[in-house]
ZADREN-307655 format. One record per residue: residue number from 0; residue in three letters; x, y, z of N, C-alpha, C in turn. Coordinates in pm, whole numbers. Each point is the difference from the previous one (the first is absolute). Last residue first. Example, Ala and Ser with C-alpha at 12.3 -4.5 7.8 and 13.67 -1.06 7.14 Angstrom:
<pt><seq>1</seq><type>SER</type><n_x>1285</n_x><n_y>-225</n_y><n_z>708</n_z><ca_x>82</ca_x><ca_y>119</ca_y><ca_z>6</ca_z><c_x>-77</c_x><c_y>109</c_y><c_z>73</c_z></pt>
<pt><seq>0</seq><type>ALA</type><n_x>29</n_x><n_y>-572</n_y><n_z>-7</n_z><ca_x>-89</ca_x><ca_y>119</ca_y><ca_z>0</ca_z><c_x>90</c_x><c_y>120</c_y><c_z>0</c_z></pt>
//
This chain:
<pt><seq>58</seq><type>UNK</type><n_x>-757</n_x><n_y>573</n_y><n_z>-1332</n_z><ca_x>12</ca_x><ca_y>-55</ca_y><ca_z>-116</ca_z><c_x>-131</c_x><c_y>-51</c_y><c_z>-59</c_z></pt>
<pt><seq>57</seq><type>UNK</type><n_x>246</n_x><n_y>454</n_y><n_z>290</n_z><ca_x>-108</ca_x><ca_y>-82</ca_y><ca_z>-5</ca_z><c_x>22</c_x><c_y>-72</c_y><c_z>-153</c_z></pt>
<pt><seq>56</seq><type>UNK</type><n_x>391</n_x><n_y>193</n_y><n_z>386</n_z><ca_x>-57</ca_x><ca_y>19</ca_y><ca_z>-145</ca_z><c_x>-164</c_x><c_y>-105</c_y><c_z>17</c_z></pt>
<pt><seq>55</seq><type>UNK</type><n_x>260</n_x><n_y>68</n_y><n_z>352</n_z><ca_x>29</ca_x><ca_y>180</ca_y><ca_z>-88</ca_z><c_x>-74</c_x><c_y>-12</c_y><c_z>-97</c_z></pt>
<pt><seq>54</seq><type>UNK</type><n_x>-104</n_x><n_y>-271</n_y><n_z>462</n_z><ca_x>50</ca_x><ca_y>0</ca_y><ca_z>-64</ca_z><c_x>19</c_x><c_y>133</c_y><c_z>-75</c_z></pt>
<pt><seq>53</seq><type>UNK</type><n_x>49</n_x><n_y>-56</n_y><n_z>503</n_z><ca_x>-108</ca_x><ca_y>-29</ca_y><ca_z>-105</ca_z><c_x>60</c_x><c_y>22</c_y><c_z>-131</c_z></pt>
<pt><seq>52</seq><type>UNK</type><n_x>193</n_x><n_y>-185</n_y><n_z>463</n_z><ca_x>56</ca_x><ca_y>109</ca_y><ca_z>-97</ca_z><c_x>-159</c_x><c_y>3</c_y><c_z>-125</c_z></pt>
<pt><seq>51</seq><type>UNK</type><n_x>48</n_x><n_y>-307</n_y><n_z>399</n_z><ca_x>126</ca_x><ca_y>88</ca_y><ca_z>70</ca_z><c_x>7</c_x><c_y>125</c_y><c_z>-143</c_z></pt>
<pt><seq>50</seq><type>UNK</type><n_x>-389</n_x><n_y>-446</n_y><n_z>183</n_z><ca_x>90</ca_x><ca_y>135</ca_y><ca_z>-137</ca_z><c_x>95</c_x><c_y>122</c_y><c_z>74</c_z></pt>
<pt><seq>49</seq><type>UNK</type><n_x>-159</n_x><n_y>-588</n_y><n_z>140</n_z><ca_x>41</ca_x><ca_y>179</ca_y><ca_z>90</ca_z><c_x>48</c_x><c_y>67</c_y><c_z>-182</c_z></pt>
<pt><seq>48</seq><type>UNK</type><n_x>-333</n_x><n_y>-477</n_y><n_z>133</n_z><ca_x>122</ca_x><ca_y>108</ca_y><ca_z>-99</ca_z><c_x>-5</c_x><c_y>88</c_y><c_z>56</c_z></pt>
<pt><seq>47</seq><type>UNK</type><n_x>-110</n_x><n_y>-425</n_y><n_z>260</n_z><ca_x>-28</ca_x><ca_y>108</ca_y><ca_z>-53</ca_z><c_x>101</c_x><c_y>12</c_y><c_z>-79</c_z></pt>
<pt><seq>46</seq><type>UNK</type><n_x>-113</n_x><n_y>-465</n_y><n_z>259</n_z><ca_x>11</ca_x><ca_y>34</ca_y><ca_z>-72</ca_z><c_x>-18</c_x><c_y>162</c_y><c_z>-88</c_z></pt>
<pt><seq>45</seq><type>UNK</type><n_x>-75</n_x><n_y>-325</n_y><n_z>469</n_z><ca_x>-84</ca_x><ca_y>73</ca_y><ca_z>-122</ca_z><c_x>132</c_x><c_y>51</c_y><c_z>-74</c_z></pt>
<pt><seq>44</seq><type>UNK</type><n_x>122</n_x><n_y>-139</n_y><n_z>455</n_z><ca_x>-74</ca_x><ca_y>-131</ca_y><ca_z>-88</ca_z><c_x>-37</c_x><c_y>41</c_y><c_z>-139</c_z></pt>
<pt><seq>43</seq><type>UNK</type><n_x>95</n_x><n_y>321</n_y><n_z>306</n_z><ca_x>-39</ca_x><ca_y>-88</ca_y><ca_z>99</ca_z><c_x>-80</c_x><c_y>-114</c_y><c_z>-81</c_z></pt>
<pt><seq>42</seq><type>UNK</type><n_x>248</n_x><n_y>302</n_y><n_z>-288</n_z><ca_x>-27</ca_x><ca_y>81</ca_y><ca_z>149</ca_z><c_x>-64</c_x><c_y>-107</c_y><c_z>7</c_z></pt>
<pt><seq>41</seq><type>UNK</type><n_x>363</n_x><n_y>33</n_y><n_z>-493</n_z><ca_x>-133</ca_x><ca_y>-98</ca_y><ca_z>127</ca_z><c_x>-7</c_x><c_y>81</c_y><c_z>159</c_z></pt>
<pt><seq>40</seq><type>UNK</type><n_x>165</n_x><n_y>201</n_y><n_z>-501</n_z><ca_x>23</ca_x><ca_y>-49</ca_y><ca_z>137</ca_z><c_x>-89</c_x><c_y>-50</c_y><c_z>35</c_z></pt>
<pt><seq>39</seq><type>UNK</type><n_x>198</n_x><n_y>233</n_y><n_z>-449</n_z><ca_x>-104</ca_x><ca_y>-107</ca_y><ca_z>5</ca_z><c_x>11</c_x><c_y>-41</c_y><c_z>150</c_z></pt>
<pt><seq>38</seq><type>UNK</type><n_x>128</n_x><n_y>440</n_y><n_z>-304</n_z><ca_x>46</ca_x><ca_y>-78</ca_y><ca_z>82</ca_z><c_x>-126</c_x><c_y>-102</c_y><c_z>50</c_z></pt>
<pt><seq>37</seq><type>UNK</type><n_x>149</n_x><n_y>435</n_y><n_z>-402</n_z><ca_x>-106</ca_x><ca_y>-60</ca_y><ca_z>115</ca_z><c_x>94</c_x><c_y>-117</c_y><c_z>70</c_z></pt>
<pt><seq>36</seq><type>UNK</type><n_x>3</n_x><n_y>423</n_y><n_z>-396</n_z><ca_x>21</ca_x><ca_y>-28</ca_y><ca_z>106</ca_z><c_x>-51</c_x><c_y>-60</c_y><c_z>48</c_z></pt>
<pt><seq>35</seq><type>UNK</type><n_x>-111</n_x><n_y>145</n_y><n_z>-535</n_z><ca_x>-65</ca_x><ca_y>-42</ca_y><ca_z>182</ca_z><c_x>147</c_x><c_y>-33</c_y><c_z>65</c_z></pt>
<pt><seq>34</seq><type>UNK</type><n_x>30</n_x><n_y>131</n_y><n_z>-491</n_z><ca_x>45</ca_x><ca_y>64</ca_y><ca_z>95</ca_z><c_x>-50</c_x><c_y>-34</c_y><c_z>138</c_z></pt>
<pt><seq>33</seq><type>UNK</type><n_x>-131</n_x><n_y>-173</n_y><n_z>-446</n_z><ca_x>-78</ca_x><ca_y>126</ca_y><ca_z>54</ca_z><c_x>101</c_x><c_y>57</c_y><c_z>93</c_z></pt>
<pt><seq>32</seq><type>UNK</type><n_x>180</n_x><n_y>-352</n_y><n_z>-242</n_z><ca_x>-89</ca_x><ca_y>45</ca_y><ca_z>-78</ca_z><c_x>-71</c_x><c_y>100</c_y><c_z>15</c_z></pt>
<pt><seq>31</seq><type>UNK</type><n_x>323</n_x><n_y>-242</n_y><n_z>258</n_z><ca_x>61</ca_x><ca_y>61</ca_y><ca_z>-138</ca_z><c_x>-95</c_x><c_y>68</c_y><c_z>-85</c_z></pt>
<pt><seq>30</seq><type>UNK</type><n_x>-41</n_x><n_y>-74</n_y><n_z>539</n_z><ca_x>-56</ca_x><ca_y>-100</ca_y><ca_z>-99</ca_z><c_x>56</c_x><c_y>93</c_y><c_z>-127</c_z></pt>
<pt><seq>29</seq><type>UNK</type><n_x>200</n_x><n_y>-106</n_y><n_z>528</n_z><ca_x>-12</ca_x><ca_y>37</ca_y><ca_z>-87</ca_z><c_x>-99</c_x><c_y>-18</c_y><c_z>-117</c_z></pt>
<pt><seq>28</seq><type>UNK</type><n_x>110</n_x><n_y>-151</n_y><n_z>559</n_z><ca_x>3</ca_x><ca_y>-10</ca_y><ca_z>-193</ca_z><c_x>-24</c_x><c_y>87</c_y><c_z>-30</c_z></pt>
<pt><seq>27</seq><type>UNK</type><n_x>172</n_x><n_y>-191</n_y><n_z>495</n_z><ca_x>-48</ca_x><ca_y>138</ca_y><ca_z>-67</ca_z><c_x>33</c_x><c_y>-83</c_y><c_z>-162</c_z></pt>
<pt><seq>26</seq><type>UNK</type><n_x>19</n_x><n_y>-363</n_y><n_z>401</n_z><ca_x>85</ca_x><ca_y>100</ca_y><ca_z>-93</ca_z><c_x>-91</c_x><c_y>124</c_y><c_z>-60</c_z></pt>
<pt><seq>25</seq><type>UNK</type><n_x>-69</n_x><n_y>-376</n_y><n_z>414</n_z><ca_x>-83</ca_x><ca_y>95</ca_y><ca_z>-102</ca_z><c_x>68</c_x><c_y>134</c_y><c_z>-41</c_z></pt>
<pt><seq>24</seq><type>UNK</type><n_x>214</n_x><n_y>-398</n_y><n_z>248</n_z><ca_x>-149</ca_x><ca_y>-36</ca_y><ca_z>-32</ca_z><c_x>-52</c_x><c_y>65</c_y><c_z>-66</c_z></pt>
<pt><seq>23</seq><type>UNK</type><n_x>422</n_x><n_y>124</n_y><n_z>96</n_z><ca_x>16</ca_x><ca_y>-88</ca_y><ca_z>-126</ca_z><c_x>-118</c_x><c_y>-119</c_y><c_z>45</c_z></pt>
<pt><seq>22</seq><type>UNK</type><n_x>-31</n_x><n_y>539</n_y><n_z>65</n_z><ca_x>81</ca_x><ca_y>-76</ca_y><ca_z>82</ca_z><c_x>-5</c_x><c_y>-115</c_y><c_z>-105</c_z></pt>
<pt><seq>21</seq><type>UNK</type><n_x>-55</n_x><n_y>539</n_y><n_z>8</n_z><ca_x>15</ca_x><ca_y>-79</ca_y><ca_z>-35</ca_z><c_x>48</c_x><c_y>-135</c_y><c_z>70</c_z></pt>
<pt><seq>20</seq><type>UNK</type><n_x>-108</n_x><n_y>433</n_y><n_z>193</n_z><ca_x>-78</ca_x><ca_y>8</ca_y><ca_z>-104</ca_z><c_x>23</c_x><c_y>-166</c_y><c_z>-154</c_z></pt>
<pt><seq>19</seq><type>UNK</type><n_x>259</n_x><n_y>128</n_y><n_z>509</n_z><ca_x>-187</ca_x><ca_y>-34</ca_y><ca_z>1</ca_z><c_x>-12</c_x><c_y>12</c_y><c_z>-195</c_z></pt>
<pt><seq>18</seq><type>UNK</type><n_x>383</n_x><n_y>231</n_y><n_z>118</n_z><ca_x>-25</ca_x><ca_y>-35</ca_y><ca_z>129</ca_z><c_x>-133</c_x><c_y>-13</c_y><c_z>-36</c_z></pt>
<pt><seq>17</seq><type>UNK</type><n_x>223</n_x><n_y>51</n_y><n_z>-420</n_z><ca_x>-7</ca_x><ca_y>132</ca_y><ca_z>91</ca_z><c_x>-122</c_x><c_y>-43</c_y><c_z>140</c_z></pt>
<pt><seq>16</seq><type>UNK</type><n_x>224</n_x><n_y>-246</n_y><n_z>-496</n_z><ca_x>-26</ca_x><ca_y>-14</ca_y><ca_z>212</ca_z><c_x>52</c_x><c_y>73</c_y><c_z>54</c_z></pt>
<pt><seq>15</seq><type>UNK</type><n_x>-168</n_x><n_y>-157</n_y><n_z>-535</n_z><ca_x>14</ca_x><ca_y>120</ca_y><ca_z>110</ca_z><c_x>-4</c_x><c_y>-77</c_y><c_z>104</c_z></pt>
<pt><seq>14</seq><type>UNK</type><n_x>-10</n_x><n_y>-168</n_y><n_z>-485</n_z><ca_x>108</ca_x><ca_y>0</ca_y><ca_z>105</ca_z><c_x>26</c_x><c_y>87</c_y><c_z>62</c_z></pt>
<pt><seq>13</seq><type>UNK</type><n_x>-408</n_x><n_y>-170</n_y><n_z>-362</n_z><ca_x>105</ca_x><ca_y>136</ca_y><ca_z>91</ca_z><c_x>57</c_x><c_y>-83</c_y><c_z>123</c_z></pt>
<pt><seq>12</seq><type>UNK</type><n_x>-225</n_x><n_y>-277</n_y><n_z>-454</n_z><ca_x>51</ca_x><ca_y>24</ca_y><ca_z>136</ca_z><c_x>82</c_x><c_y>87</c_y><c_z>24</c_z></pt>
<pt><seq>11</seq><type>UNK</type><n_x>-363</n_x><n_y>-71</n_y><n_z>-423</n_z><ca_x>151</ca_x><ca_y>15</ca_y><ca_z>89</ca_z><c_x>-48</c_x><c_y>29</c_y><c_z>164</c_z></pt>
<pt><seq>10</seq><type>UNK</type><n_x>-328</n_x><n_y>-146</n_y><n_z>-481</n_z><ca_x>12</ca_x><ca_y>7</ca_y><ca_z>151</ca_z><c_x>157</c_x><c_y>7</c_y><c_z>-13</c_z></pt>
<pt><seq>9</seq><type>UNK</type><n_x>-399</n_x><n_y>-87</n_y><n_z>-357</n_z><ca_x>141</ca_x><ca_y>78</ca_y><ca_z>-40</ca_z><c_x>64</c_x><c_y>74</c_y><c_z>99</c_z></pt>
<pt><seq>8</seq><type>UNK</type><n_x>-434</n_x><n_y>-201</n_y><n_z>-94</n_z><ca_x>70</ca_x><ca_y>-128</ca_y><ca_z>94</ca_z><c_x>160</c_x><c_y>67</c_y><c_z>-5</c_z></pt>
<pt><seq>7</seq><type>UNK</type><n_x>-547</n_x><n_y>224</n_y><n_z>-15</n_z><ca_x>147</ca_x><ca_y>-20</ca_y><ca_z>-96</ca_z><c_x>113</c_x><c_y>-90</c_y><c_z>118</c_z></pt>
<pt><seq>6</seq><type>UNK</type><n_x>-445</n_x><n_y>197</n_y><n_z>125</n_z><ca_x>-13</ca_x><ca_y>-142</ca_y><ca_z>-79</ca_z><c_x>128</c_x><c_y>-29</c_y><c_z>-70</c_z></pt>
<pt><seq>5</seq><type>UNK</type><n_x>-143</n_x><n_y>424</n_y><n_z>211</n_z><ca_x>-61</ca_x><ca_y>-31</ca_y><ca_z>-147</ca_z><c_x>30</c_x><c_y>-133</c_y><c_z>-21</c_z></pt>
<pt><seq>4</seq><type>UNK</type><n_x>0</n_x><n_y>113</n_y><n_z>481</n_z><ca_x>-56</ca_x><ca_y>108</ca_y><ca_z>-40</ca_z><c_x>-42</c_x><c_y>-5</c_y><c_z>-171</c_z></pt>
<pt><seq>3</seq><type>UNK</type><n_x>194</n_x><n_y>-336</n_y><n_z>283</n_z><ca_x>-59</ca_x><ca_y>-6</ca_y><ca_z>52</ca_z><c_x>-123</c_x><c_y>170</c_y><c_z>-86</c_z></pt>
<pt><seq>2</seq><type>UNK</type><n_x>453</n_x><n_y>-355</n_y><n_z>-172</n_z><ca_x>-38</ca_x><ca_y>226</ca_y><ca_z>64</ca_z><c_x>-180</c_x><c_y>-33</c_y><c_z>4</c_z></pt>
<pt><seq>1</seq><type>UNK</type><n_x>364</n_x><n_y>-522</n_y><n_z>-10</n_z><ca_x>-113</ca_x><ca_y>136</ca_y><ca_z>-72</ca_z><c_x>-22</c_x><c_y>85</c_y><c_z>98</c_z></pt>
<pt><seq>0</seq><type>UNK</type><n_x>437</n_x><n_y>-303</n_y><n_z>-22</n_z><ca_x>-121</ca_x><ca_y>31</ca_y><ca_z>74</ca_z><c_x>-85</c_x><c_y>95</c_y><c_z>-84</c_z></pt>
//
């Protein structure tokens, strides 16, 4: 998946389930390159990104 924030395709999956924050519709990523946190969920059809972490580094 591409980081919505620099475009880098260099994505992990966190394996958090701390009640709600991960489910196996919209896994938590990672981006290797800046550090973004995010999650991709659909609300009433649409399609959002949830940032759960801003990034550390600027690329």
């Amino acid at each position: 998946m591409k980081c919505p924030n620099c475009g880098d395709r260099t994505a992990v999956d966190l394996d958090m389930h701390s009640d709600g924050f991960t489910s196996d519709e919209s896994p938590v990523k990672e981006c290797g390159a800046c550090g973004l946190v995010w999650r991709v969920k659909t609300e009433a059809g649409e399609t959002k990104i949830d940032i759960i972490k801003q990034p550390t580094a600027v690329k």
